[in-house]
NUVEX-700943 format. One record per residue (C-alpha): residue number from 1; residue in one letter; x, y, z. Coordinates in steps of 0.2 Angstrom, whole numbers, plus 2048, in hexadecimal, padded with zeros to 3 digits. Each point is the difference from the previous one (the first is absolute). Example, Ala and Ser with C-alpha at 12.3 -4.5 7.8 and 13.67 -1.06 7.14 Angstrom:
  num  residuo    u    v    w
    1        A  83E  7EA  827
    2        S  806  811  7FD
***
This chain:
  num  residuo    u    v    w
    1        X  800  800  800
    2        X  80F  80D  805
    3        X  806  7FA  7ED
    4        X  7F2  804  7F8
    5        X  7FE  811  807
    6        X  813  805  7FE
    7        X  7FD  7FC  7EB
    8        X  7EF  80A  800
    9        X  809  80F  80B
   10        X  80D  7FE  7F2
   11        X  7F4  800  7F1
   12        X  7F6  80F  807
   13        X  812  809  7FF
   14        X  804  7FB  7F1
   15        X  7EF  804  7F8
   16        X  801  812  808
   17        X  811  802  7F9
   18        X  7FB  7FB  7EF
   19        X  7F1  80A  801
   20        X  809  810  804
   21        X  80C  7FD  7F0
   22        X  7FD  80D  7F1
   23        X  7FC  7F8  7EF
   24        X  811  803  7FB
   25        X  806  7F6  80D
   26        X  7F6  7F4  7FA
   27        X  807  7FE  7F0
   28        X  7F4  80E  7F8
   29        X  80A  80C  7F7
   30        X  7F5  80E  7F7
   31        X  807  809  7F2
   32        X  813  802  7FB
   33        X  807  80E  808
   34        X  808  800  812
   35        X  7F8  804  810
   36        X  808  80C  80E
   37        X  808  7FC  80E
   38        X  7F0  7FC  809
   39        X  7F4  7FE  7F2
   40        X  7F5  80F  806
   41        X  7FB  80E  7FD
   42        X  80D  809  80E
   43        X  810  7FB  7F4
   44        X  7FC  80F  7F8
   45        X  80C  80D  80B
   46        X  7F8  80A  80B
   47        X  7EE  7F7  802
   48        X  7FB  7F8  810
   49        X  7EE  7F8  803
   50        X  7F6  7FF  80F
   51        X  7F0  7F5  807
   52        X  7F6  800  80E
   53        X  7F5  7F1  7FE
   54        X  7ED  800  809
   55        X  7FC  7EE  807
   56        X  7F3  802  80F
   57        X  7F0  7F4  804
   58        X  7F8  7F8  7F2
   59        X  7FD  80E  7F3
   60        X  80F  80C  801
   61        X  80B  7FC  7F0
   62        X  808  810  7FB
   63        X  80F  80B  801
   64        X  80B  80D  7F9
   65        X  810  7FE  7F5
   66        X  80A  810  7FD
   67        X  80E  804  7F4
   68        X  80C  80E  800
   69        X  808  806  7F0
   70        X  80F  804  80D
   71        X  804  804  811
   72        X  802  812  7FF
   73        X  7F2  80E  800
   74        X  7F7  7F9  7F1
   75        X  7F6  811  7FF
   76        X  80F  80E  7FC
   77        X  809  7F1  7F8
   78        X  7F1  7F8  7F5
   79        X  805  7F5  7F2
   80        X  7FA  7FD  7EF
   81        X  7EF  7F7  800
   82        X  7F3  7FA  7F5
   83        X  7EE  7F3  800
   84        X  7FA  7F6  7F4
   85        X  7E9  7F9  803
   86        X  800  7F0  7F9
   87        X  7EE  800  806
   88        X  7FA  811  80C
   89        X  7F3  7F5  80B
   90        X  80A  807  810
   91        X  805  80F  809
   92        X  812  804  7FC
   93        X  802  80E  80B
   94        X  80E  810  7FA
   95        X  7FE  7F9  7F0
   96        X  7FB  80F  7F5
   97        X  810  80B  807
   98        X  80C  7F3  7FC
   99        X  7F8  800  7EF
  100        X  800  811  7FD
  101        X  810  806  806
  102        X  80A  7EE  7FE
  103        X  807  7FE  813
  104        X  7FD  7F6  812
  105        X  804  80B  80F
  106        X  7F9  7F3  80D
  107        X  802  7EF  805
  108        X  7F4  7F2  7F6
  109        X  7F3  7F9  80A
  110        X  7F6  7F0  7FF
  111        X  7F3  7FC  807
  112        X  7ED  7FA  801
  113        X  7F1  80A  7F5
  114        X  7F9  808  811
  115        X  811  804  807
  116        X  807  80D  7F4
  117        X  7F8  810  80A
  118        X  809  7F9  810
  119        X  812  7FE  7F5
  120        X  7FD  80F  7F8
  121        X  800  807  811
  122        X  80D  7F7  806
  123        X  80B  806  7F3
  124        X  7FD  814  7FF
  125        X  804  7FE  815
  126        X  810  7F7  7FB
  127        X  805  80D  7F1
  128        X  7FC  810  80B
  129        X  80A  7F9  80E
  130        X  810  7FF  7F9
  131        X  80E  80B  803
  132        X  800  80D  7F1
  133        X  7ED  7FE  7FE
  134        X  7FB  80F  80C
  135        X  7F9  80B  7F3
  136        X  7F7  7F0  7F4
  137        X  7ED  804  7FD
  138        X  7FB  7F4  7F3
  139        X  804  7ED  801
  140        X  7FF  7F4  7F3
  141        X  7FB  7F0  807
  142        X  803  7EF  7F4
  143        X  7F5  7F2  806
  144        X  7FA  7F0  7F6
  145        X  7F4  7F3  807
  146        X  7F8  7F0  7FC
  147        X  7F0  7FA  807
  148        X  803  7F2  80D
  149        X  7ED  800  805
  150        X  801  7EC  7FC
  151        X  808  7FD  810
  152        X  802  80F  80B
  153        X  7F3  80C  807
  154        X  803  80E  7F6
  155        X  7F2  80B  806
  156        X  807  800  811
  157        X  80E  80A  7FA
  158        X  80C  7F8  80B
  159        X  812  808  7F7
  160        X  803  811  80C
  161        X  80C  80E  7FC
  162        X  80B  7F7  80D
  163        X  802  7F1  7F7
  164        X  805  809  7EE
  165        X  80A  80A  80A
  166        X  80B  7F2  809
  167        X  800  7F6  7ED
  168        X  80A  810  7FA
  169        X  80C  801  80F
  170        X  802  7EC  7FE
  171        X  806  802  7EE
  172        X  811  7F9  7FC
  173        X  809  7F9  7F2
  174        X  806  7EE  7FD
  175        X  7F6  7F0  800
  176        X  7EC  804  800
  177        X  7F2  7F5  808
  178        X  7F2  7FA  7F0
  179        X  7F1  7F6  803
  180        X  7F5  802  80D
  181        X  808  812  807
  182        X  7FA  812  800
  183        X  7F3  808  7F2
  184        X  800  7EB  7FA
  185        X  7FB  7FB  811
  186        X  7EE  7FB  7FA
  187        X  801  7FE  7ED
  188        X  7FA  7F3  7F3
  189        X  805  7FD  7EF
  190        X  7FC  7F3  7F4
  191        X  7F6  7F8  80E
  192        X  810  7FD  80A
  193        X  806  80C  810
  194        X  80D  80C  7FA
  195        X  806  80F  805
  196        X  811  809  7FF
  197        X  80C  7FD  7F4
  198        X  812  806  7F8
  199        X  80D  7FC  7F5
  200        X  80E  80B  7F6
  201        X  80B  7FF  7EF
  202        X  811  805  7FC
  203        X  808  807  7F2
  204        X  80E  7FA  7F6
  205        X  80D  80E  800
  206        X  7FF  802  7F0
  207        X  7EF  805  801
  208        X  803  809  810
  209        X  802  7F7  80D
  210        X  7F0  807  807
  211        X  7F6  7F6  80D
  212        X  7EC  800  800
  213        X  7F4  7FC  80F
  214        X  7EF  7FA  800
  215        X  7F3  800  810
  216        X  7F0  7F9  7FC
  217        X  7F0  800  80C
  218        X  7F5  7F1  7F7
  219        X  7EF  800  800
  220        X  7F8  7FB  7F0
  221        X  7FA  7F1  7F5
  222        X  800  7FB  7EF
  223        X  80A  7ED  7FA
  224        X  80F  7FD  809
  225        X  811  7FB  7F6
  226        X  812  7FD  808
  227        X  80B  804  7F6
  228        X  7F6  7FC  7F1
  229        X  7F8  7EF  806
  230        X  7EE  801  803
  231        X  800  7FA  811
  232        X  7EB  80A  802
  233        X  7FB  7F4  7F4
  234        X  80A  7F1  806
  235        X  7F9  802  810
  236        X  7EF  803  7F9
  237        X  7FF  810  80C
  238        X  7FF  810  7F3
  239        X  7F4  80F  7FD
  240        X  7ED  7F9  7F6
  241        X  807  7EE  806
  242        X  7F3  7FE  80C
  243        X  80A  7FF  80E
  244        X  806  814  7FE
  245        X  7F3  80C  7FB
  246        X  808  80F  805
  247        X  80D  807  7FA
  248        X  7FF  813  807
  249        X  80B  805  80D
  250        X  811  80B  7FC
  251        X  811  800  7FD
  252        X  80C  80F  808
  253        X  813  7FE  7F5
  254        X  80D  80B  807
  255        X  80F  802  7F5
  256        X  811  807  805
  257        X  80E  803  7F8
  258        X  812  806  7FF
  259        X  800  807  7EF
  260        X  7FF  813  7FB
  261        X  7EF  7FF  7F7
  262        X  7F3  80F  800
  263        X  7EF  7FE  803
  264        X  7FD  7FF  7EE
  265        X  80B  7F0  7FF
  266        X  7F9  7FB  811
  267        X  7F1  7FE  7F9
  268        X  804  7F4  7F1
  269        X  80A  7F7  810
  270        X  7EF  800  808
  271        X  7F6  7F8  7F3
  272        X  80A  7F2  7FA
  273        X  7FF  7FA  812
  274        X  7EE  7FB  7FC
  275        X  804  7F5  7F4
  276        X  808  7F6  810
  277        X  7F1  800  806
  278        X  7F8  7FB  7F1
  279        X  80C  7F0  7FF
  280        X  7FB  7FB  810
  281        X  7EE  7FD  7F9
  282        X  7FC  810  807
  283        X  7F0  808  7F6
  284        X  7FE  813  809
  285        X  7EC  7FB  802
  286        X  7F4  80D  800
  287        X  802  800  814
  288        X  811  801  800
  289        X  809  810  803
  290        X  812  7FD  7F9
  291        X  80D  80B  803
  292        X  813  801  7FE
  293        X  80A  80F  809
  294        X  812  802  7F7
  295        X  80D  80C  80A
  296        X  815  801  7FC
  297        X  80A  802  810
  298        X  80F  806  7F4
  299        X  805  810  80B
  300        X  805  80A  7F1
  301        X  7F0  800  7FB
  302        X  7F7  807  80C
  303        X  7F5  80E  804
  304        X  804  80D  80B
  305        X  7F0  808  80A
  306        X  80A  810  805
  307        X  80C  804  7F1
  308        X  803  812  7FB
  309        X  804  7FE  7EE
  310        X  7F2  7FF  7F5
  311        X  806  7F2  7F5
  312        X  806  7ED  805
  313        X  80E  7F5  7F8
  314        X  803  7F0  800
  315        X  805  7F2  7F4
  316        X  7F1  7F2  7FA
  317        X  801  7EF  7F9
  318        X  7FA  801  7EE
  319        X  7F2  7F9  7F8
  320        X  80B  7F2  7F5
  321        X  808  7FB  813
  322        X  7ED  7FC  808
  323        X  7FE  7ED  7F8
  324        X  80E  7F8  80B
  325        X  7F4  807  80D
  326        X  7F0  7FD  7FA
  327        X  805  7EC  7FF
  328        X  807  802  815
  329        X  7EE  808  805
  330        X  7F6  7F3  7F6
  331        X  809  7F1  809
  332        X  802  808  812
  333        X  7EE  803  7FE
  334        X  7FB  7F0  7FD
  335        X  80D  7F6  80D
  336        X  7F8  80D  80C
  337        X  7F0  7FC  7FD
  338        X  801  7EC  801
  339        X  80B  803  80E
  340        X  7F2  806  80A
  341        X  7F7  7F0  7FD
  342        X  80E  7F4  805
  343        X  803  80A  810
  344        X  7ED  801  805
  345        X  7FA  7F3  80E
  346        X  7EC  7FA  802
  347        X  7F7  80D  808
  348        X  7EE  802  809
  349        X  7F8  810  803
  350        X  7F0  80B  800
  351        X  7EE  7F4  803
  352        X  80D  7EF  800
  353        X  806  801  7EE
  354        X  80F  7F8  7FB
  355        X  80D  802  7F2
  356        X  80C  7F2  7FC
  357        X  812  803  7FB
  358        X  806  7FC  7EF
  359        X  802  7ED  800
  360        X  814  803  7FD
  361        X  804  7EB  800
  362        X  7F2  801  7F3
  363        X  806  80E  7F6
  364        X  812  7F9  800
  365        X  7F8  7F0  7F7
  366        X  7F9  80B  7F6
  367        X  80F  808  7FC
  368        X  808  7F0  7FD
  369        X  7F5  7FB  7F2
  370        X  804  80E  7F6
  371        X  811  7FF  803
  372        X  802  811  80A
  373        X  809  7FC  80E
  374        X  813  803  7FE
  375        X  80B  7F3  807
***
């Protein structure tokens, strides 16, 4: 009996160690080009990530996640910044001034549909507080949301100031949590939990050496694919298959990166990130507000709030320069994306629902009959 109990103790371990692997670790290798250091969106210099995740009683399933462009005072030192609506069925908050004058001068918030007036508030206290600030009287507040109304009560509004608050104070760089964490504490997609999820590309020298972060927030439907295999309709679980009806929700994408691109090319960055989404199976329903924010951390390109002279200068990456970058945003967006579903574990929330996980020993099978996983 003492046996038997040793070899399940051990199986349990290994089970939660292999369930904590990332698909590349699994042998899933998405795209061609290279990943960062971490394979996050934080390998980008400068950018540190935050969550506070919301677990209480049996129907609080929510949280914050925060990203910072960089540690500095993000509002006299804004950077270039630009947004792409793959589908406007949400509330991207701050969006129309980064449109119009093509920066960010605040951290990115993430968080739940009813919980943007809270961040927002959370944000402007943050931004007036700091040292330089003293004279500020208008604050741009960026935050993005997906409707986690599946599995946490969202109409008890349970994100406070406090929380956003301690998510940005929290931020740092280096290895981020995915899954089940922050603003993808509660979220569904393809009828599996997922959640938060990130993933970068490198550059070859020759095409700059640049590095590009992704940092998705998943909560939409359509026909899942892994890196081109059709696992949705292996496992018979996919939008009008009977088993998935819905595939509303959203999908926040937060692209970073180290390059000296204007808003302009910021934008083009920002739309080719849907067409990650897209090769996840992803369909931007007509419920689904999709949206990517694109910033560049280079410091040379940044925008001064207080400058005296009337003109800027800087150097930008041309347009015949913008491929390599286009091909680094597409894959990070879609390892982002599916890492969000590998990290995700079984929930049950609001009124007793339950969400199972991605059935990763199925999907590896999967995987294998297509001849996807790399040795």
């Amino acid at each position: 009996m003492h046996t038997k109990v040793i070899i399940l103790f051990l199986t349990l371990i290994t089970f939660s160690l292999w369930s904590q692997q990332r698909p590349r670790e699994l042998g899933i290798k998405i795209g061609v080009l290279p990943t960062g250091k971490f394979n996050t969106i934080t390998d980008v210099p400068g950018v540190k990530v935050g969550h506070i995740t919301l677990v209480e009683g049996s129907s609080v399933r929510t949280g914050i996640t925060a990203i910072l462009p960089h540690d500095g005072n993000i509002f006299q030192d804004k950077v270039p910044a630009a947004i792409f609506v793959g589908n406007g069925f949400g509330k991207l908050a701050g969006s129309t001034q980064v449109m119009e004058l093509g920066n960010l001068e605040t951290p990115i918030v993430l968080t739940n549909t009813l919980s943007v007036s809270a961040a927002m508030d959370a944000i402007i206290e943050y931004t007036l507080n700091l040292p330089g600030n003293e004279n500020v009287q208008s604050v741009n507040a960026v935050v993005g949301e997906t409707n986690d109304g599946y599995l946490n009560d969202i109409r008890g509004r349970h994100v406070k100031k406090d929380h956003v608050l301690e998510a940005i104070q929290k931020a740092k760089d280096g290895a981020v949590a995915e899954g089940n964490v922050g603003a993808g504490t509660g979220t569904v997609s393809f009828g599996f939990k997922a959640g938060i999820g990130t993933a970068s590309r490198v550059l070859p020298k020759a095409s700059g050496g640049y590095t590009v972060g992704v940092l998705a927030q998943t909560n939409f439907g359509g026909v899942l694919q892994v890196d081109g295999a059709p696992v949705g309709e292996e496992l018979k679980k996919y939008f009008l298959s009977g088993q998935v009806e819905n595939a509303d929700g959203s999908c926040m994408i937060v692209v970073a990166t180290d390059a000296p691109l204007d808003s302009r090319n910021l934008e083009r960055l920002a739309q080719r990130a849907m067409m990650g989404l897209a090769k996840t199976g992803g369909i931007a329903s007509n419920g689904s507000g999709d949206y990517v924010i694109a910033f560049s951390t280079d410091e040379q390109v940044r925008v001064k709030h207080e400058k005296k002279e009337q003109t800027d200068s800087a150097s930008f990456l041309r347009n015949d320069a913008m491929s390599p970058l286009f091909l680094a945003v597409i894959e990070a967006t879609e390892e982002a994306i599916i890492n969000s579903l590998f990290a995700a574990e079984t929930m049950k929330g609001k009124d007793g629902r339950t969400v199972e996980a991605l059935p990763k020993q199925e999907v590896l099978k999967i995987l294998k009959k297509y001849n996807m996983i790399v040795k």
